[in-house]
C-alpha positions in Angstrom: 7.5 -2.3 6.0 4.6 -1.9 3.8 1.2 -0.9 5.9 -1.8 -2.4 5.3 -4.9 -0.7 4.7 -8.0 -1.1 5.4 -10.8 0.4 2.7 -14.1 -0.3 1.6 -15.0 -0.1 -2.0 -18.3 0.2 -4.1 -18.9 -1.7 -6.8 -22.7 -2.4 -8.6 -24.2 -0.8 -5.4 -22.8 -3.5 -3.0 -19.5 -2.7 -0.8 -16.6 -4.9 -0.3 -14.4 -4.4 2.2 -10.5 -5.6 1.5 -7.2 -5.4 3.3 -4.8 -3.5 0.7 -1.1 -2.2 0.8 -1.3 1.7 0.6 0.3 1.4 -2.3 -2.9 -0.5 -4.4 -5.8 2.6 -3.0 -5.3 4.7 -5.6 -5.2 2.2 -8.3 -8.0 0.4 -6.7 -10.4 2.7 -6.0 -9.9 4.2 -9.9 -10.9 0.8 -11.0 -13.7 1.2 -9.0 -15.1 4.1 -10.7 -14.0 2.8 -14.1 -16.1 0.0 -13.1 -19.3 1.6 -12.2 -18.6 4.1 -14.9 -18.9 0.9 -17.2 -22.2 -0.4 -15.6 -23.5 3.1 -16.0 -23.0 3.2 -19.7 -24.1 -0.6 -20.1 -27.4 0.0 -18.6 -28.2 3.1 -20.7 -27.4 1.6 -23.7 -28.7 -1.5 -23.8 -31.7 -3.4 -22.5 -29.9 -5.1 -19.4 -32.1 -6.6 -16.7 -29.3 -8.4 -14.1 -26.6 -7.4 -12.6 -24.7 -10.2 -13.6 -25.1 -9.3 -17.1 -23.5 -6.1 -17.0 -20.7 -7.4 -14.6 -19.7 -9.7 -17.0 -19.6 -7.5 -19.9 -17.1 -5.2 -18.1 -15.0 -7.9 -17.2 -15.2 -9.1 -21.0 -14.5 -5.7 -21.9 -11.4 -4.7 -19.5 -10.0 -8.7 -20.3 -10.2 -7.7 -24.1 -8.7 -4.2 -23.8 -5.5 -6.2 -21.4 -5.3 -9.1 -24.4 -5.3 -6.3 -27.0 -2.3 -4.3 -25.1 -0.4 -7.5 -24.6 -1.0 -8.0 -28.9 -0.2 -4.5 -29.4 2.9 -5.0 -27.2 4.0 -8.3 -28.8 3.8 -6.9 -32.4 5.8 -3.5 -31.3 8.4 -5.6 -29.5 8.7 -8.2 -33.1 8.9 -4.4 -35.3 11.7 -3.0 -32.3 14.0 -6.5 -32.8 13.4 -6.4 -36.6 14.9 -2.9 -36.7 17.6 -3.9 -34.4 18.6 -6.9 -36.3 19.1 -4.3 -39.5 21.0 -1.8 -37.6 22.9 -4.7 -36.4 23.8 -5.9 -39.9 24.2 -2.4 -41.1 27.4 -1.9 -38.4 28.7 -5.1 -39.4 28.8 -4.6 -43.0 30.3 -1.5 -42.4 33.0 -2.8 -40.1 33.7 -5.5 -42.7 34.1 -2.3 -44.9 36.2 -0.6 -42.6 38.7 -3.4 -41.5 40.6 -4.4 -44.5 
């Protein structure tokens, strides 16, 4: 039976209590940091006045790094059933060799 917890996280100096298996904490509360790690470095570099600003340029830049992974992953798994396919045909044409 998985227990729930309850935790209270801090995100852009406002907390937000949530109901979580103990299984998502850890994960959760390193994408907290990550998060406010992010605003950090947005305000310091650029001339952000709201809140809302900077939250949406994390989200836009933890969606991109996600899509990017999921690109990355798509074009390793085409390159891993290319070299399949030739090791594939490779066996084959030597078990054509091999039979007669």
């Amino acid at each position: 039976m998985n227990e729930k917890l309850k935790i209270k996280l801090s995100i852009a100096d406002r907390v937000y209590p949530l109901t979580v298996e103990t299984s998502q904490e850890e994960g959760l509360r390193s994408a907290s940091k990550k998060i406010d790690m992010m605003i950090k470095q947005f305000e310091e570099n650029y001339a952000v006045r709201d809140k809302q600003d900077v939250l949406a340029m994390c989200a836009l830049q933890f969606a991109s790094q996600l899509e990017q992974k999921q690109i990355d992953n798509a074009i390793d798994g085409k390159q891993t059933i290319e070299r399949i396919r030739k090791i594939n045909d490779a066996l084959l044409g030597y078990l054509e060799k091999t039979k007669g």
